[in-house]
DOPAVEX-962864 format. One line per 5 residues: number of its first residue (from 0); for each residue x, y, z of N, C-alpha, C, CB. Coordinates in Angstrom, 3 decimals, decimal comma, padded with zeros to 6 digits. Glycine has a CB too. Layout:
NUM = X Y Z X Y Z X Y Z X Y Z | ...;
This chain:
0 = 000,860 -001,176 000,000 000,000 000,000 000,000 000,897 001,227 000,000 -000,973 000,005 001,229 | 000,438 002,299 -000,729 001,575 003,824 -000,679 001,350 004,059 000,574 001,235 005,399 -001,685 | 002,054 005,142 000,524 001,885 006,543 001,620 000,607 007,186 001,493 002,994 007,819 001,332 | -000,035 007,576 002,131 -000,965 008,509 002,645 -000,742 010,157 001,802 -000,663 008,537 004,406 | -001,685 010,109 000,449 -001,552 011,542 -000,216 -000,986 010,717 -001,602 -000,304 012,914 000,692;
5 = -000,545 009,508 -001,847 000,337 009,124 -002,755 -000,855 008,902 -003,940 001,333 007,786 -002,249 | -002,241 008,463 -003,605 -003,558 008,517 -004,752 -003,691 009,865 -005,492 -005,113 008,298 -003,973 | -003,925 010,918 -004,299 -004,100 012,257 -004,917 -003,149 013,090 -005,316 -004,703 012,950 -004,225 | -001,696 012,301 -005,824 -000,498 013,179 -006,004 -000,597 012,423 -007,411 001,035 013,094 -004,868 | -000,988 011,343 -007,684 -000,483 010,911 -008,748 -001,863 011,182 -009,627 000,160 009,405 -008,610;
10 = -003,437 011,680 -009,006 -004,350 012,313 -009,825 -003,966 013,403 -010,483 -005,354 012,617 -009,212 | -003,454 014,116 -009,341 -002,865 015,514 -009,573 -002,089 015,864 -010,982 -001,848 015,740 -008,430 | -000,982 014,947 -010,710 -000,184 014,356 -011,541 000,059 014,043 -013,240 -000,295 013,516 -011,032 | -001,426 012,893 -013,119 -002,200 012,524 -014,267 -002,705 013,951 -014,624 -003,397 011,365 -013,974 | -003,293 015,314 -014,373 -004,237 016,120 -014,671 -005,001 015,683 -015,742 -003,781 017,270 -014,860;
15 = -005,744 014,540 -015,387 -007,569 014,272 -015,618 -007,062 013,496 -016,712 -008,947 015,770 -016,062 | -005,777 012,898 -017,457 -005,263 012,260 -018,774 -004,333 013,124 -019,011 -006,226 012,074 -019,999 | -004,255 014,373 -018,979 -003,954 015,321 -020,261 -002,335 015,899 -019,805 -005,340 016,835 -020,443 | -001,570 014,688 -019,010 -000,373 014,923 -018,355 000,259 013,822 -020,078 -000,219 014,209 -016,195 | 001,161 013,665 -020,495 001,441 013,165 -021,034 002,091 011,760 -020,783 001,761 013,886 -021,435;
20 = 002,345 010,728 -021,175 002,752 009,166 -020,066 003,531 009,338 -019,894 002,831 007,722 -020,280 | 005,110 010,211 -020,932 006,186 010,483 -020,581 006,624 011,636 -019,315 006,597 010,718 -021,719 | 005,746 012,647 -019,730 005,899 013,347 -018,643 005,524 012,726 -017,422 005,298 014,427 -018,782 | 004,477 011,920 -016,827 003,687 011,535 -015,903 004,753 009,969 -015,594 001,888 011,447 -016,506 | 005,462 009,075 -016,494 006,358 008,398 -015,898 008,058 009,009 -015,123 006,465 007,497 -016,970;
25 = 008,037 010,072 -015,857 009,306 010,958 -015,469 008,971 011,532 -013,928 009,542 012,367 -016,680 | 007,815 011,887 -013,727 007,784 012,388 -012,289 007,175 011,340 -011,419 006,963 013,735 -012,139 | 006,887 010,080 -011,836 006,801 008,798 -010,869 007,729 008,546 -010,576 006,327 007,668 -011,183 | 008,732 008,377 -011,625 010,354 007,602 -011,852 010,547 008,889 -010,134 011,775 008,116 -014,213 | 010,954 009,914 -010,559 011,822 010,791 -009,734 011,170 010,506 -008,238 011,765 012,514 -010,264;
30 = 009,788 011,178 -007,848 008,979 010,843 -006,560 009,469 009,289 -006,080 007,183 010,898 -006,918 | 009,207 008,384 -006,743 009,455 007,085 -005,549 010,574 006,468 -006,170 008,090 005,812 -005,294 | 011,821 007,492 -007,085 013,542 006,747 -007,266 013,268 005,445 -007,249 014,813 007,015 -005,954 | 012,719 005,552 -008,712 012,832 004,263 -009,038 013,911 003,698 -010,390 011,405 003,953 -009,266 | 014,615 002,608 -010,417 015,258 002,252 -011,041 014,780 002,161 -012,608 015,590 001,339 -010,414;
35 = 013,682 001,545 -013,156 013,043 001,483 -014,160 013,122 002,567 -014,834 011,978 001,159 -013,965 | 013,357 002,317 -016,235 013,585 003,209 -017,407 011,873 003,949 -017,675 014,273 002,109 -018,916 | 012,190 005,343 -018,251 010,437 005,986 -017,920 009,900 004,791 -019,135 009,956 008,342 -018,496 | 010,931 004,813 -020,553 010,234 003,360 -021,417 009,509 002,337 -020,735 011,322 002,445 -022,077 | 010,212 001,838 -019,503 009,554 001,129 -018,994 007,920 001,594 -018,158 010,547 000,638 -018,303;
40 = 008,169 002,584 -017,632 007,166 003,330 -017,015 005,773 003,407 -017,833 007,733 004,692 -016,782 | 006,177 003,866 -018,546 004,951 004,254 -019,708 004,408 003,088 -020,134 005,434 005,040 -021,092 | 005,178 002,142 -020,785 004,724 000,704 -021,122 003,617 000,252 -020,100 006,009 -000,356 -021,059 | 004,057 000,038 -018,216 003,575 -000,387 -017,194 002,410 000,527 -017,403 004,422 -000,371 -015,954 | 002,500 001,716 -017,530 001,118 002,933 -017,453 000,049 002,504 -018,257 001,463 004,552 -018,078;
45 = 000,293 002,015 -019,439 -000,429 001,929 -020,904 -000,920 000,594 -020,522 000,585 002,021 -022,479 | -000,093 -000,351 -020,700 -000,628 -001,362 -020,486 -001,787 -002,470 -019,193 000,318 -001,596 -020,726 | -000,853 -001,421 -018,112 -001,670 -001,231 -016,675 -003,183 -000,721 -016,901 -000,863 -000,024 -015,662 | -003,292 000,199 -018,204 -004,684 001,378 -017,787 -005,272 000,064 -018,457 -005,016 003,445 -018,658 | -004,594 -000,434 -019,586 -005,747 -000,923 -020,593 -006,382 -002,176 -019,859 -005,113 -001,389 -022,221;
50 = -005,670 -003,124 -018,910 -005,563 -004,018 -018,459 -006,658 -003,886 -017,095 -004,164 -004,223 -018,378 | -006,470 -002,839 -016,610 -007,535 -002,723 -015,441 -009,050 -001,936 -015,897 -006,755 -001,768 -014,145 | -009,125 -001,439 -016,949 -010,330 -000,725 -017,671 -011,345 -002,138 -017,769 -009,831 000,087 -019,442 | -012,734 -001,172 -017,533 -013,813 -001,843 -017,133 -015,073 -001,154 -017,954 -013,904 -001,786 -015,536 | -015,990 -001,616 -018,950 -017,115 -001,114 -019,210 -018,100 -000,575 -018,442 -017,526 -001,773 -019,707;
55 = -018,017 000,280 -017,966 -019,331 000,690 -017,536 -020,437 000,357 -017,743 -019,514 001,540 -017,699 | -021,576 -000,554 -017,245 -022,432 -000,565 -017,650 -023,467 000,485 -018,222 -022,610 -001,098 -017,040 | -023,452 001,783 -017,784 -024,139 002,258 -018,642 -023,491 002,782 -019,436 -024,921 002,888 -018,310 | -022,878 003,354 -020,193 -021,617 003,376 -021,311 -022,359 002,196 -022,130 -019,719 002,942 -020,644 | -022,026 000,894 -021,775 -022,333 000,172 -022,881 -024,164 000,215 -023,580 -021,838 -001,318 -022,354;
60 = -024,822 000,585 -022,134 -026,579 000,879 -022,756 -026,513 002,245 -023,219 -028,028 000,805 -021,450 | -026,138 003,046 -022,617 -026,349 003,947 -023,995 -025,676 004,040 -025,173 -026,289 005,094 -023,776 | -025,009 003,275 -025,652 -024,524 002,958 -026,676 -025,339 002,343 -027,638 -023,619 002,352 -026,413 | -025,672 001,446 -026,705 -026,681 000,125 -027,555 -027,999 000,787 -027,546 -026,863 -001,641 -026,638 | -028,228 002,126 -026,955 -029,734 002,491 -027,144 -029,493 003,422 -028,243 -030,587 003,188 -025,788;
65 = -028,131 004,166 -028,085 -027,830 004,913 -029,185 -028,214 004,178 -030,945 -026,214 005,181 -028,896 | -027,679 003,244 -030,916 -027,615 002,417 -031,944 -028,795 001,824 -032,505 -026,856 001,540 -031,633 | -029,979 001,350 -031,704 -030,869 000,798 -031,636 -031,779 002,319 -032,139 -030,983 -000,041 -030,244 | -031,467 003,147 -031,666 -032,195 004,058 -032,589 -032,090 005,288 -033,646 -032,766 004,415 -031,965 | -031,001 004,358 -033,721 -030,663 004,584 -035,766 -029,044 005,492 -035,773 -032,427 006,150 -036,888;
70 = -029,040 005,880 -034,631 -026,989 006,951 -034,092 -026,365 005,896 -034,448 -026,269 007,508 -031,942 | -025,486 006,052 -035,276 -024,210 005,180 -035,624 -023,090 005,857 -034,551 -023,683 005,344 -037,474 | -022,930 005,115 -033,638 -021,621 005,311 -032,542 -020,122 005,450 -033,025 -021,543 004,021 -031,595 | -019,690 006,397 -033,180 -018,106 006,178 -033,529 -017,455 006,997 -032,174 -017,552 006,993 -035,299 | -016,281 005,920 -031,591 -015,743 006,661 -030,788 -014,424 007,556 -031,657 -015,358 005,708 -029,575;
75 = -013,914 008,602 -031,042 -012,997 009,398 -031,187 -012,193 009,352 -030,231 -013,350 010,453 -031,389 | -010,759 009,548 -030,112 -009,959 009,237 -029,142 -008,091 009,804 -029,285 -010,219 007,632 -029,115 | -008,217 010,538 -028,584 -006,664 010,828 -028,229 -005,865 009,810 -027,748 -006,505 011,813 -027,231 | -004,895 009,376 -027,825 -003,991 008,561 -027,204 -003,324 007,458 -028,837 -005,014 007,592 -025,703 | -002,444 006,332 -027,865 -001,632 005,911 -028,833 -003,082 004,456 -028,923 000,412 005,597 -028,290;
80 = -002,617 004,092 -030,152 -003,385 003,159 -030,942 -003,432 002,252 -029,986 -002,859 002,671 -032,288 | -002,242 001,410 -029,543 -002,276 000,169 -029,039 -003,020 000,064 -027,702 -000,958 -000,287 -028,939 | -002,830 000,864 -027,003 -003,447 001,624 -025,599 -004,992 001,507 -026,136 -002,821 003,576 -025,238 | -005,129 002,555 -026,708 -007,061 002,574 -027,278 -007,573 001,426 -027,761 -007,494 003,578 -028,639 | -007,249 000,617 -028,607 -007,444 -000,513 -029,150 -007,488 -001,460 -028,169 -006,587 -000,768 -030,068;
85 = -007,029 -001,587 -027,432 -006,739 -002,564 -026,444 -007,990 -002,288 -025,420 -005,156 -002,376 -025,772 | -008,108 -001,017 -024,742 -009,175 -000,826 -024,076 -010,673 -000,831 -024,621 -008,912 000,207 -023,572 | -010,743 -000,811 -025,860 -011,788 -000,575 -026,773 -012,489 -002,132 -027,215 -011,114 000,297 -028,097 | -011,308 -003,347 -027,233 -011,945 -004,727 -027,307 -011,638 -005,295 -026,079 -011,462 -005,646 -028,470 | -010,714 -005,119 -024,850 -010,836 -005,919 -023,871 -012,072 -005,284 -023,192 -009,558 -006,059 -023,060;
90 = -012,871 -004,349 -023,007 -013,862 -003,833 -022,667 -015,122 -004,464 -023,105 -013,737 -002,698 -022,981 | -014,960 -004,739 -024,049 -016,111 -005,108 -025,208 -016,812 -004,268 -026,457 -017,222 -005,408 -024,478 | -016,589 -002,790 -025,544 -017,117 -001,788 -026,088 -016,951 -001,951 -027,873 -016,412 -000,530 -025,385 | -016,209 -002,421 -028,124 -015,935 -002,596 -029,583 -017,428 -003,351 -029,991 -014,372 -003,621 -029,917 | -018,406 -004,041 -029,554 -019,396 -004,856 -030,359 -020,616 -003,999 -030,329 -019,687 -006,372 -029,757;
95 = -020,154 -002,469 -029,630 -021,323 -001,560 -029,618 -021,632 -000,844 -030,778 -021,199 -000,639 -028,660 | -020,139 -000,604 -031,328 -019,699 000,539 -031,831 -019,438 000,150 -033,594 -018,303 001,023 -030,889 | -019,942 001,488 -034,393 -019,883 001,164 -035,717 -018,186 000,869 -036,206 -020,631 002,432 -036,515 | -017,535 001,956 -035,275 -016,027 001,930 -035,756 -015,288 002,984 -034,584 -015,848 002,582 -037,599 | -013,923 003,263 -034,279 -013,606 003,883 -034,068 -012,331 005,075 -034,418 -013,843 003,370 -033,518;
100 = -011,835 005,640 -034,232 -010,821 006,712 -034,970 -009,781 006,885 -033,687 -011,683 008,433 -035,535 | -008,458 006,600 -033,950 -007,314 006,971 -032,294 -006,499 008,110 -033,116 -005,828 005,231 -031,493 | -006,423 008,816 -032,474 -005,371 009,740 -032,762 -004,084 009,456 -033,617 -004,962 010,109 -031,596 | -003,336 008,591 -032,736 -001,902 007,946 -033,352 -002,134 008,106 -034,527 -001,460 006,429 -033,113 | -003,035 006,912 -034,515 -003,199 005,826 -036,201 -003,718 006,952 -037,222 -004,763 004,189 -036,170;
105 = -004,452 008,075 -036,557 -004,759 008,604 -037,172 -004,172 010,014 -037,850 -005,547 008,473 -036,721 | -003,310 010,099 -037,156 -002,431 011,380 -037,612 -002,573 012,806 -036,569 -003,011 011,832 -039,270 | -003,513 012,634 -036,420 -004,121 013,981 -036,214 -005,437 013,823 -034,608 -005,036 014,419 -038,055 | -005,405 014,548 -033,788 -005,965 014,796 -033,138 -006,782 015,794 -032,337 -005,579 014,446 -032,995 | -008,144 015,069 -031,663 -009,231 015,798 -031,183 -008,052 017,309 -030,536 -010,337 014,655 -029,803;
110 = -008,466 018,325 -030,826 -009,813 019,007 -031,467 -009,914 019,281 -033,035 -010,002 020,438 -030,808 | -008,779 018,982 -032,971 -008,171 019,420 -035,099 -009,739 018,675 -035,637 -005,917 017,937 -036,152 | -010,458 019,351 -036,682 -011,534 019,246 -037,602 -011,114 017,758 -038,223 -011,613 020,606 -038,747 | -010,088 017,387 -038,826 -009,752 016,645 -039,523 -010,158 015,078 -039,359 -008,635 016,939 -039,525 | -009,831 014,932 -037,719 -010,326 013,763 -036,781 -011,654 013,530 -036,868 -010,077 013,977 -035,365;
115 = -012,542 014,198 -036,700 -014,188 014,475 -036,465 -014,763 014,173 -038,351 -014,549 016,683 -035,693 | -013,944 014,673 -039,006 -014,723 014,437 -040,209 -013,570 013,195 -041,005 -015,029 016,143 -041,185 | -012,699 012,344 -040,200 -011,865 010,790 -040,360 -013,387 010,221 -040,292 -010,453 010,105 -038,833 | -013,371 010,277 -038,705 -014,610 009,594 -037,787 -015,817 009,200 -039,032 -015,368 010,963 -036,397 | -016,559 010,171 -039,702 -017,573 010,433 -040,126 -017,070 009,499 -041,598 -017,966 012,082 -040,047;
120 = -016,599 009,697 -042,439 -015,946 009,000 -043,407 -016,318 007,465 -043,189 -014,421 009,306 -043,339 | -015,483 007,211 -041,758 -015,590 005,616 -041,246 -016,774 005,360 -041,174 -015,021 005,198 -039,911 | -017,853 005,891 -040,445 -019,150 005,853 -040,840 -019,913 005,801 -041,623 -019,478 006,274 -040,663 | -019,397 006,050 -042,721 -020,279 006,415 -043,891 -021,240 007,242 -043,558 -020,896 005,350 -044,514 | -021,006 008,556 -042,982 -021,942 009,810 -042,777 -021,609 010,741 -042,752 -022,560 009,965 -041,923;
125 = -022,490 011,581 -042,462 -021,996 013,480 -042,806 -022,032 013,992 -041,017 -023,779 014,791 -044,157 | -021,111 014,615 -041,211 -021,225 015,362 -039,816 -022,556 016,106 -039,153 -020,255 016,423 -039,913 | -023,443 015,859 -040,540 -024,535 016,778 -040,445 -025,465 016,447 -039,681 -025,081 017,044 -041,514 | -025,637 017,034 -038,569 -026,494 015,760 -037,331 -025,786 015,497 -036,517 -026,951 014,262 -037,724 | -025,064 015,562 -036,709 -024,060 014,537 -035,571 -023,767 015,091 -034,341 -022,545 014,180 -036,088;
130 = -023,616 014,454 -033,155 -023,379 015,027 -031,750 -022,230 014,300 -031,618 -024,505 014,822 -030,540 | -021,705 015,280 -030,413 -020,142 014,846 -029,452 -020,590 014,561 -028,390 -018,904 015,971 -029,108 | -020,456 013,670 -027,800 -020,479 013,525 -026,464 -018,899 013,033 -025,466 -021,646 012,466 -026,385 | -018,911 014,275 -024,894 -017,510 013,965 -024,363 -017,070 014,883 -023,635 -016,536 013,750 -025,285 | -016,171 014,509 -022,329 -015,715 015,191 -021,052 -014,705 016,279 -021,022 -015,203 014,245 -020,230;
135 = -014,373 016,448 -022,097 -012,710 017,138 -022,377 -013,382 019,053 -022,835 -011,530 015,941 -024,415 | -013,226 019,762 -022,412 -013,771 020,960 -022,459 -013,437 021,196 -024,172 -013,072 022,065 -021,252 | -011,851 020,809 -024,431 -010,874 021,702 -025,154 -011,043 020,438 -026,442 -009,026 022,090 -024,236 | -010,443 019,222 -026,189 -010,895 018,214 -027,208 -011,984 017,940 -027,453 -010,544 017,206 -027,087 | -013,173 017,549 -026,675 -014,223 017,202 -027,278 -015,167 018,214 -027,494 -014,707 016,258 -026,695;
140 = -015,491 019,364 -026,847 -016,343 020,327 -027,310 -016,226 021,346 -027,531 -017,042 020,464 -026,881 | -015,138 021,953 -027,759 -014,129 022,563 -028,917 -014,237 021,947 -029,903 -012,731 022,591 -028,716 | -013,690 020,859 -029,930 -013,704 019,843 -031,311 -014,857 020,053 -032,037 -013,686 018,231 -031,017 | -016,177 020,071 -031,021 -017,373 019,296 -031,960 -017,731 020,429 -032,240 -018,605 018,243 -031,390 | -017,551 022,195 -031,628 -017,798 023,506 -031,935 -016,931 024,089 -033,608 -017,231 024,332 -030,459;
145 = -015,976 023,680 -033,587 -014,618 023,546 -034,453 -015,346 023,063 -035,927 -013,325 022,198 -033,709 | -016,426 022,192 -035,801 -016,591 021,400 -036,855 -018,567 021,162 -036,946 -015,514 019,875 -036,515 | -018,750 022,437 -036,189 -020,463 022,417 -036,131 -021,211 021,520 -035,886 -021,059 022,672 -037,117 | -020,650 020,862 -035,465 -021,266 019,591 -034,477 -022,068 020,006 -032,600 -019,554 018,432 -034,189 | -023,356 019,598 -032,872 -023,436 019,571 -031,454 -023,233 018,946 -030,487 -024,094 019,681 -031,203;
150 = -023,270 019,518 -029,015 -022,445 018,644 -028,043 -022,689 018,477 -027,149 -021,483 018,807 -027,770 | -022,389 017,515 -026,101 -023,001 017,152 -024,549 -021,799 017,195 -023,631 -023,766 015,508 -024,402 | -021,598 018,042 -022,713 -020,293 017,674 -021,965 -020,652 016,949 -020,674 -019,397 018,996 -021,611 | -020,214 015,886 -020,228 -020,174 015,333 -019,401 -018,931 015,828 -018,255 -020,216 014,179 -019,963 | -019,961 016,334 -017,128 -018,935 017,571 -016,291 -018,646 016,200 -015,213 -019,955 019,518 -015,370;
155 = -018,589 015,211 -014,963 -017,950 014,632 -013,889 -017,484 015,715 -012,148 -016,573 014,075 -014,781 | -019,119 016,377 -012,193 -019,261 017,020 -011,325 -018,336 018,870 -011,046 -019,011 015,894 -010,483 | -017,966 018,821 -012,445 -016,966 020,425 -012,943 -017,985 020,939 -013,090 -015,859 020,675 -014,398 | -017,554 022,282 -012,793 -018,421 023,918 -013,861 -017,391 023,576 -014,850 -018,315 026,173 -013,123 | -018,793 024,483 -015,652 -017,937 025,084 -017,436 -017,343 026,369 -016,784 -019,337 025,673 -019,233;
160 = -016,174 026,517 -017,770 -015,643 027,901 -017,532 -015,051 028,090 -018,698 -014,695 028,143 -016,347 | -014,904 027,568 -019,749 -014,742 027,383 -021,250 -015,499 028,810 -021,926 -015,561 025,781 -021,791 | -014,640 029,063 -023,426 -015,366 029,666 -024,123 -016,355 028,999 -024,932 -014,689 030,310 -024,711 | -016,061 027,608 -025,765 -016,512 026,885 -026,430 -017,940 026,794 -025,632 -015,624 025,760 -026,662 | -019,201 026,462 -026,127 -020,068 026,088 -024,922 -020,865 025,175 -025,778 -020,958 027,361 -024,062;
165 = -021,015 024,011 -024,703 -021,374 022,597 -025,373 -022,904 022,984 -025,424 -020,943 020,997 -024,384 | -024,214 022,424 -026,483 -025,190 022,306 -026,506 -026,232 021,674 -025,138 -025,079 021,789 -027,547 | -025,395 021,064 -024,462 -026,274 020,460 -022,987 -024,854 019,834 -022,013 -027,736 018,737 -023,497 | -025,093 019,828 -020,722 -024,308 019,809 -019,660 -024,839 018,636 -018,968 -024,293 021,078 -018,888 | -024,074 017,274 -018,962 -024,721 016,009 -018,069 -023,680 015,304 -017,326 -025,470 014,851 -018,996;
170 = -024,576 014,530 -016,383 -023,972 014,169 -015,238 -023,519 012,647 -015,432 -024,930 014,415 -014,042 | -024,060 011,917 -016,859 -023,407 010,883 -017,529 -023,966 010,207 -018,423 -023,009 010,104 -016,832 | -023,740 009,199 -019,068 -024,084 008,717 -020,166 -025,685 008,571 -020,630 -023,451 007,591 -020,119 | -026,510 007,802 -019,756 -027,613 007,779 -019,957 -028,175 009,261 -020,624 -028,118 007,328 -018,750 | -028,029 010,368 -019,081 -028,152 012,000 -019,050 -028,185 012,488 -020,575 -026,745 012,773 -018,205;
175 = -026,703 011,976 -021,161 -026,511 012,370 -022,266 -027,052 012,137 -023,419 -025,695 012,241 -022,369 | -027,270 011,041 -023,609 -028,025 010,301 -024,931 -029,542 010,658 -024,566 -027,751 008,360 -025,067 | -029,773 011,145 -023,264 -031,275 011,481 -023,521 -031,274 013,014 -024,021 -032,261 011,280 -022,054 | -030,575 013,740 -023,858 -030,538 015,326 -024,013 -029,898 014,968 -025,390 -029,558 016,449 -022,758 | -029,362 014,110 -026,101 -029,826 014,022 -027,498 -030,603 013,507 -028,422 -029,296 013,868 -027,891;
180 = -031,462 012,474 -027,626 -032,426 011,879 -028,233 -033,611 013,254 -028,052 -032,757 010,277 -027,492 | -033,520 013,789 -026,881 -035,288 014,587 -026,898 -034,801 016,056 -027,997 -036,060 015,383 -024,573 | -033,326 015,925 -028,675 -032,972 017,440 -029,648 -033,779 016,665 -030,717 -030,952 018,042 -030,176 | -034,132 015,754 -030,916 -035,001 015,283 -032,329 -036,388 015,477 -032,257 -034,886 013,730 -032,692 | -036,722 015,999 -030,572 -038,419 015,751 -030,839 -038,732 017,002 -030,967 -039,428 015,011 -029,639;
């Protein structure tokens, strides 16, 4: 078991993902002097996240309700391929979903336009209609503002303080897919 403060140093740390693995193994390595190369670090990080990741059950129903009424699901995703891919079928989440788009593989990443209309391609659809649903102020609803897409931010209990401003504000998945199912009625 750590030290006492050692959970909320390494949240801190992480800042919410958006610490980079290299940066975020470089200041593990240093804090608990550890021998391991950060290569190694990052590997343990990546492979650790993908390895302990868990479907949410509702994640996977609103997906499948998404789908079931006619939303073709494409996830979008920052990070390296093998990492996403990995969490995306050991999850299952992959048998929800029409397709998905990772950054790496993809060149280019959320918020860049380019990603959002990859996504849509893979789909065989037009952005036209299409919603974001996603937690990231700057990637995902920026992104989906970036590219006239509307959007749902899932505040995991945050205020907005953003310029971008998402189309509806929810407290999680279900929340969300309903504040885009009732934009059709």
């Amino acid at each position: 078991m750590g030290a006492p403060g050692d959970l909320e140093w390494l949240v801190k740390a992480d800042g919410d993902g958006l610490t980079t693995r290299w940066e975020l193994a470089d200041v593990i390595r240093d804090r608990y002097d550890l021998s391991a190369t950060v290569v190694e670090i990052v590997d343990a990080l990546r492979d650790g996240l993908a390895s302990h990741t868990r479907l949410d059950p509702l994640v996977a129903c609103a997906v499948q309700i998404a789908g079931n009424a006619g939303w073709v699901p494409v996830v979008v995703s920052n990070g390296t391929t093998r990492q996403q891919e990995a969490k995306i079928r050991m999850t299952g989440l992959d048998r929800y979903l029409a397709d998905w788009v990772i950054s790496e593989e993809a060149g280019v990443s959320k918020p860049d336009p380019r990603i959002f209309s990859l996504a849509a391609d893979r789909a065989r659809m037009s952005l036209r209609g299409a919603w974001m649903i996603g937690d990231s102020p700057e990637a995902d609803i920026a992104g989906a503002a970036g590219v006239g897409v509307r959007s749902v931010w899932l505040h995991r209990g945050r205020r907005w303080t953003e310029r971008a401003t998402p189309d509806s504000h929810r407290d999680g998945p279900i929340a969300a897919l309903a504040a885009v199912l009732d934009s059709k009625r």
